[in-house]
C-alpha positions as CSV (number, residue, x, y, z in Angstrom):
1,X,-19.7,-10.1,30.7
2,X,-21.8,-7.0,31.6
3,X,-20.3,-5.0,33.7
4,X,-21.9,-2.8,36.1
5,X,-21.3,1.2,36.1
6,X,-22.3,4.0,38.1
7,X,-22.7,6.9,36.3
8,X,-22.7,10.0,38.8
9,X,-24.3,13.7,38.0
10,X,-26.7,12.3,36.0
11,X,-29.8,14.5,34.6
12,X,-32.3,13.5,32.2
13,X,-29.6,14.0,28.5
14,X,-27.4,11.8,30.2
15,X,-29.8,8.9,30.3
16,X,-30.9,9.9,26.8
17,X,-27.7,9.5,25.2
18,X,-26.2,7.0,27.3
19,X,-28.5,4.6,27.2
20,X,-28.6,5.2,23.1
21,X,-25.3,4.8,23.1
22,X,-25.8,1.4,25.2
23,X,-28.6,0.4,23.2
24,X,-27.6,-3.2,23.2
25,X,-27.0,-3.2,27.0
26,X,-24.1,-4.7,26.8
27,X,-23.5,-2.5,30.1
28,X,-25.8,-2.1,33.4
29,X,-25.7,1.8,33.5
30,X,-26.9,3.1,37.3
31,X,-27.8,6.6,37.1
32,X,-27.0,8.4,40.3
33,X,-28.4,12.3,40.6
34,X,-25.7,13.2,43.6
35,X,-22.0,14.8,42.2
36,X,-19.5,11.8,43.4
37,X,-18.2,13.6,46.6
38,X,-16.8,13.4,50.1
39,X,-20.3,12.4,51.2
40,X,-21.9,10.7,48.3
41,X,-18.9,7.9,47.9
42,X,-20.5,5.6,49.3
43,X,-23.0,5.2,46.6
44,X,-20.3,3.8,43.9
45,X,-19.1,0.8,46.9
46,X,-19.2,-2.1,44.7
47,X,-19.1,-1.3,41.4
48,X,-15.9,-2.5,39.3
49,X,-16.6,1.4,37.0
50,X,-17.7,4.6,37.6
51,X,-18.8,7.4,35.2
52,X,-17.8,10.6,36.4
53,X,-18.8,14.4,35.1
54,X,-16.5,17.6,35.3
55,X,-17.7,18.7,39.2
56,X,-17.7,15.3,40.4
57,X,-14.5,15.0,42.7
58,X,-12.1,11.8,42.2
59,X,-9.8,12.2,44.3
60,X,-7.2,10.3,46.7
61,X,-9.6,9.5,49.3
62,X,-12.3,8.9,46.7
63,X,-10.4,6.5,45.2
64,X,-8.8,5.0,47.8
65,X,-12.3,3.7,49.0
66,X,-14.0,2.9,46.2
67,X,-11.0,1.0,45.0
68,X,-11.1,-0.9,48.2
69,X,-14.2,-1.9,47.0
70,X,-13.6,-3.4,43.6
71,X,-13.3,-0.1,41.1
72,X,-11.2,-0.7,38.6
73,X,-12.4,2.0,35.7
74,X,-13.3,5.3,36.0
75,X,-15.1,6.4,32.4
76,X,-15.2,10.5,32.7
77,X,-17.5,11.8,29.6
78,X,-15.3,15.2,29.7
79,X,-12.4,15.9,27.6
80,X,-10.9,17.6,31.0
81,X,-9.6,15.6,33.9
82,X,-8.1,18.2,36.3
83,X,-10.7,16.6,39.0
84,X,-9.1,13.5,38.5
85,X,-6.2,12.4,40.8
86,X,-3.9,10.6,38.3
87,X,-1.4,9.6,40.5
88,X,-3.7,8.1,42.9
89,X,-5.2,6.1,40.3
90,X,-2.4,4.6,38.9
91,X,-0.7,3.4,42.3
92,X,-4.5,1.8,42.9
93,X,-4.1,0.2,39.5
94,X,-7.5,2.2,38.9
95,X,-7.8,3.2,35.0
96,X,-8.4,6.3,34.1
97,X,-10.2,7.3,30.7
98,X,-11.4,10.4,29.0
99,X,-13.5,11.5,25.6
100,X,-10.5,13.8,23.8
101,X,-12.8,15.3,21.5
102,X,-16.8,15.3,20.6
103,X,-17.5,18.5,18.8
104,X,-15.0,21.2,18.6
105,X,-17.8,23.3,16.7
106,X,-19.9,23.4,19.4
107,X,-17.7,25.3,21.6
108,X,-16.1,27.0,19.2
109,X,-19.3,28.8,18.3
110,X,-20.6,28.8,21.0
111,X,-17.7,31.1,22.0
112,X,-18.5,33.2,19.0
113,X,-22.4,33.4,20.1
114,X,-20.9,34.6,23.4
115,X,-18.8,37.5,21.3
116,X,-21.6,38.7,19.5
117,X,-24.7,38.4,22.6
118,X,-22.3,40.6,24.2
119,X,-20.5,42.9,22.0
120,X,-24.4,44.2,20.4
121,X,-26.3,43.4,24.2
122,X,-28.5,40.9,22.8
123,X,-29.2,40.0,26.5
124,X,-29.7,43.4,27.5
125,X,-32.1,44.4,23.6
126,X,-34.2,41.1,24.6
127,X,-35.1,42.3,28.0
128,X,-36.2,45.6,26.7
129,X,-37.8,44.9,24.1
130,X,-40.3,42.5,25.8
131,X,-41.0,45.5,28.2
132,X,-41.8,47.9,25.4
133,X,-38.6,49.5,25.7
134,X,-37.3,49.9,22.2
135,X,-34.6,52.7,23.1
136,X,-31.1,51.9,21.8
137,X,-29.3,53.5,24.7
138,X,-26.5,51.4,25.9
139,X,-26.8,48.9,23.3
140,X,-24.3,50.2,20.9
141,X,-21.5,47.7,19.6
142,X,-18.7,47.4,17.0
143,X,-18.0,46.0,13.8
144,X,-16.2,42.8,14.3
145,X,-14.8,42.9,10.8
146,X,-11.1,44.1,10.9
147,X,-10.7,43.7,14.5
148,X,-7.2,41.2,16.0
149,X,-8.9,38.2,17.8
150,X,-6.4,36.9,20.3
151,X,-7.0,33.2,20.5
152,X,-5.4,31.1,23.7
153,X,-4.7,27.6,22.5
154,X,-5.1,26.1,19.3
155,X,-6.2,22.5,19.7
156,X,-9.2,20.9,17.5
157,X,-11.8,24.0,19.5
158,X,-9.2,26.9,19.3
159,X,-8.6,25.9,15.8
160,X,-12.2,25.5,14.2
161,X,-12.3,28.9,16.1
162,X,-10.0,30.5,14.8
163,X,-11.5,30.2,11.6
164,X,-14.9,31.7,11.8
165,X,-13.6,34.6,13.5
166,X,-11.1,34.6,9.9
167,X,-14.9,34.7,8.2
168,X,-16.0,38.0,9.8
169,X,-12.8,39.5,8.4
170,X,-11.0,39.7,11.8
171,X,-7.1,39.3,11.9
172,X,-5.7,36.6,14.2
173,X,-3.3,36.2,16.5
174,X,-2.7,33.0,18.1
175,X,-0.3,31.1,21.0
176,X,0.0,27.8,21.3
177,X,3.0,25.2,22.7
178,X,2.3,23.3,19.9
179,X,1.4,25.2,16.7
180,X,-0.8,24.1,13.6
181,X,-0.5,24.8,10.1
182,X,-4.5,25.4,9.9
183,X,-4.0,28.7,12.4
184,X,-0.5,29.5,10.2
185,X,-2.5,29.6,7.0
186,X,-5.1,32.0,8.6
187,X,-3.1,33.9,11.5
188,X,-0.2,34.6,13.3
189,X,1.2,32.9,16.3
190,X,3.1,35.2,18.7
191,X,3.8,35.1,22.8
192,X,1.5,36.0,24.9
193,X,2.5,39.7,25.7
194,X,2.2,40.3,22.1
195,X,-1.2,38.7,21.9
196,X,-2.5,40.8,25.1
197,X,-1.1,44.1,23.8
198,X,-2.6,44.1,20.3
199,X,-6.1,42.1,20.5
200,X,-9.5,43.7,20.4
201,X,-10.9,39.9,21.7
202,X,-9.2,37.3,23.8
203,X,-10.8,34.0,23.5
204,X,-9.4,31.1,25.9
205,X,-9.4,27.5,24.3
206,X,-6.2,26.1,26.8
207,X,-6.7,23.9,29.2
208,X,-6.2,23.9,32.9
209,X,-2.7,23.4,34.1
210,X,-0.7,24.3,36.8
211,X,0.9,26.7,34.0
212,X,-2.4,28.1,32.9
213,X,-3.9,28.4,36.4
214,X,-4.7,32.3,36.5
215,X,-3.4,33.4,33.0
216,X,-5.8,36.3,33.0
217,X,-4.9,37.9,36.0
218,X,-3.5,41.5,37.3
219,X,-0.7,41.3,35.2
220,X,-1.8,40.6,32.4
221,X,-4.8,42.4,32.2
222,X,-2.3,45.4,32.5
223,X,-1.2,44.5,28.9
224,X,-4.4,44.7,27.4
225,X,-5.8,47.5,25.7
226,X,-8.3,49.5,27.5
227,X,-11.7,48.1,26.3
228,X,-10.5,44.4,25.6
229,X,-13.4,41.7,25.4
230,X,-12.5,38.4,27.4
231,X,-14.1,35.5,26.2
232,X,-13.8,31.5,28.1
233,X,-15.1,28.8,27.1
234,X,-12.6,26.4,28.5
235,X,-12.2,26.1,32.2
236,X,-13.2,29.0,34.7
237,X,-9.9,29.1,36.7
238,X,-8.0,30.2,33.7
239,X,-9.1,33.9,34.8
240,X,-8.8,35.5,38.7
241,X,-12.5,36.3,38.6
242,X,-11.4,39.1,41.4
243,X,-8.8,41.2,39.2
244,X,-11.1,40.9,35.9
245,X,-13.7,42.2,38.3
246,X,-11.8,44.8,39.1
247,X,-10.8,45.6,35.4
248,X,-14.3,46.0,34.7
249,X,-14.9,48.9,37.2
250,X,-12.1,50.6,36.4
251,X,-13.1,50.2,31.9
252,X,-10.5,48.7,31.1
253,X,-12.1,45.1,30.5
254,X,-14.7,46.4,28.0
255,X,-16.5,42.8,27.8
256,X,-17.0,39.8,29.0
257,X,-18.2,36.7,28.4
258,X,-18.0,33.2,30.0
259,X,-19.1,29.5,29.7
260,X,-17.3,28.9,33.2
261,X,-16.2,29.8,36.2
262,X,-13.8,29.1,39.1
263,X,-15.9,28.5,41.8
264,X,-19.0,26.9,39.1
265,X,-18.7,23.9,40.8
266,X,-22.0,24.7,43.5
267,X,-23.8,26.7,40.8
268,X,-23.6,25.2,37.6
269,X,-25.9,22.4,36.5
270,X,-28.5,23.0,39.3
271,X,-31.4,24.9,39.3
272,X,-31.1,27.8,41.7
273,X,-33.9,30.3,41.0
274,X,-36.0,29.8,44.3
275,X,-32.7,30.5,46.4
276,X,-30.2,33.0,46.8
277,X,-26.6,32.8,45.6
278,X,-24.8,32.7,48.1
279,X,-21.2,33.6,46.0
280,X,-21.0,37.0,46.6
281,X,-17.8,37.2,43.3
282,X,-20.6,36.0,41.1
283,X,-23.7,37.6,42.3
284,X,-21.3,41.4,41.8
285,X,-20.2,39.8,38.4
286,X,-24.1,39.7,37.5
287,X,-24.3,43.0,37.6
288,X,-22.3,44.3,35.4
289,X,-24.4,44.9,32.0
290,X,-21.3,44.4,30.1
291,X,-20.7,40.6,31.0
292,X,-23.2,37.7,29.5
293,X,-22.9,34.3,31.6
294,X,-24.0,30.9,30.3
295,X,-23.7,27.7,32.8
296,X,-21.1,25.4,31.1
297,X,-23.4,25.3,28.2
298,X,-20.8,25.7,25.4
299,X,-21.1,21.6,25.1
300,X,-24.1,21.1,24.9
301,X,-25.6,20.4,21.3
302,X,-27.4,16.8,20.3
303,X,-23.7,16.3,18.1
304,X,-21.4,16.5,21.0
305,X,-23.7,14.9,23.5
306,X,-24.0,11.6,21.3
307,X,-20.1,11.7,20.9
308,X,-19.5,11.6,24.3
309,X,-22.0,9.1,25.1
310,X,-20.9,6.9,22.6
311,X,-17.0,7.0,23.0
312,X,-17.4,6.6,27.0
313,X,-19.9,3.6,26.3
314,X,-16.5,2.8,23.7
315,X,-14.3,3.3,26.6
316,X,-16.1,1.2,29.0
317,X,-16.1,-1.5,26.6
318,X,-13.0,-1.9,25.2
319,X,-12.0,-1.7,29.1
320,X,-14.2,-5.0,29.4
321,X,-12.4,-6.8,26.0
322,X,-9.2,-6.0,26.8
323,X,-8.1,-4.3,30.2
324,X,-7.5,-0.9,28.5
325,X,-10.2,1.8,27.3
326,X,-9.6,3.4,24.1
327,X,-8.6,7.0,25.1
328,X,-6.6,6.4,28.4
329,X,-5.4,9.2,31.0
330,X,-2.1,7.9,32.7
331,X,0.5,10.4,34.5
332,X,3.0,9.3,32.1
333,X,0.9,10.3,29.3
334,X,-0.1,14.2,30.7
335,X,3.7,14.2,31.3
């Protein structure tokens, strides 16, 4: 039986890989531009599954509707589900499934691109050197070789992490809930106090709970060393955006560089040049030449995007066989 699936936030890779993935069209994929939202339900009425993306918003009322309307599966292509009410799902007997993993090594280093555009300015060196400006004022860096990398969570990214930073010759310094042998061989794991007072870099690889929801905030910047480099690559509300602001007028956050952000959801994705931002926390974090942004790029490599489109068309099929997808999200199983 083919079964009929929105697929929400779609831009041109999505078809790409999706419909690669789906090459025998054993599925009738819709691709929908709009981000699923309080206005743009309406558009999934009717179909038994949807495929949702990071920003699009499944929640109660979502749900609620469209299950009134036959959904039954909702396939995200994101290892995160934090935009996902779980509990709503299961009382509407709507499934719930994820893609754990596609390529930890294409976050993982994109994190480390992120540590070295910003520790030597690469951002700042490419602009100037285009406008014939070949001074090296305000480009100078630091040897990355002996430095303590701090590394937030240690999963498949945190790990594969882990151990490049080991190849520049950088001690590390790990937390976790759930330790690994890989980071043991290679590193140290210690509380997070210890991590934040003896780290040169912090690199975040946890993700979003109600426990991790502002780790990097006031506090905790206070237990940093002055001139600490931040690095996310995980999930944007992990750090207050206004006290790491505030760190970085005062010196004490030296760098900074991010994948997300808290408030990406109306920015990333999108083009925006012909209009002006209208977040007034990220336009002032622009201007700081010590932070390099990227839009929730970190992902986005031809490995990863074929593993996520194949293990959601996976999902979405094995939903179809059998009544369960292969990587299911439940409450009981978060819990």
């Amino acid at each position: 039986m083919v079964l009929r699936v929105a697929v929400f936030s779609t831009k041109g890779y999505d078809r790409q890989f999706l419909t690669a993935a789906n090459s025998d069209a054993r599925h009738d994929l819709v691709f929908l531009e709009p981000r699923l939202g309080p206005d743009t339900v309406p558009l999934g009425e009717g179909y038994p599954a949807l495929c949702a993306f990071v920003h699009d918003i499944v929640d109660r009322p979502a749900l609620e509707r469209l299950a009134g309307e036959g959904l039954r599966l909702v396939a995200l292509r994101s290892a995160g589900f934090n935009n996902v009410d779980l509990a709503a799902a299961a009382g509407l007997g709507v499934t719930i499934a994820r893609v754990p993993a596609y390529s930890p090594h294409a976050v993982a280093e994109h994190a480390v691109a992120l540590i070295l555009a910003v520790n030597r300015r690469l951002h700042r060196a490419y602009v100037r050197v285009r406008e014939g400006n070949f001074a090296l004022d305000g480009l100078l860096g630091f040897d990355l070789h002996g430095r303590t990398v701090g590394v937030v969570g240690t999963g498949r990214i945190g790990t594969v992490f882990a151990g490049i930073m080991a190849g520049f010759g950088c001690r590390i310094l790990a937390t976790d809930p759930y330790p690994n042998d890989d980071v043991r061989q290679i590193g140290e794991y210690v509380d997070h106090d210890r991590l934040f007072a003896e780290s040169d870099i912090i690199a975040l690889h946890a993700p979003l709970t109600p426990e991790t929801y502002h780790l990097i905030d006031a506090a905790a910047l206070a237990k940093m060393r002055r001139g600490v480099m931040i690095i996310n690559t995980s999930r944007g509300a992990l750090i207050d955006t206004a006290a790491v602001i505030e760190a970085l007028k005062e010196g004490h956050v030296g760098n900074l560089g991010i994948d997300v952000y808290e408030e990406e959801a109306d920015l990333f994705f999108e083009d925006l040049s012909g209009e002006m931002i209208q977040d007034d926390v990220f336009a002032r974090l622009l201007t700081f030449p010590n932070v390099f942004v990227t839009a929730h790029q970190a992902f986005f490599t031809e490995e990863a995007l074929t593993r996520i489109a194949e293990t959601t068309i996976a999902n979405i099929s094995s939903f179809e066989q059998t009544g369960r997808p292969v990587h299911e999200v439940s409450p009981d199983l978060v819990a």
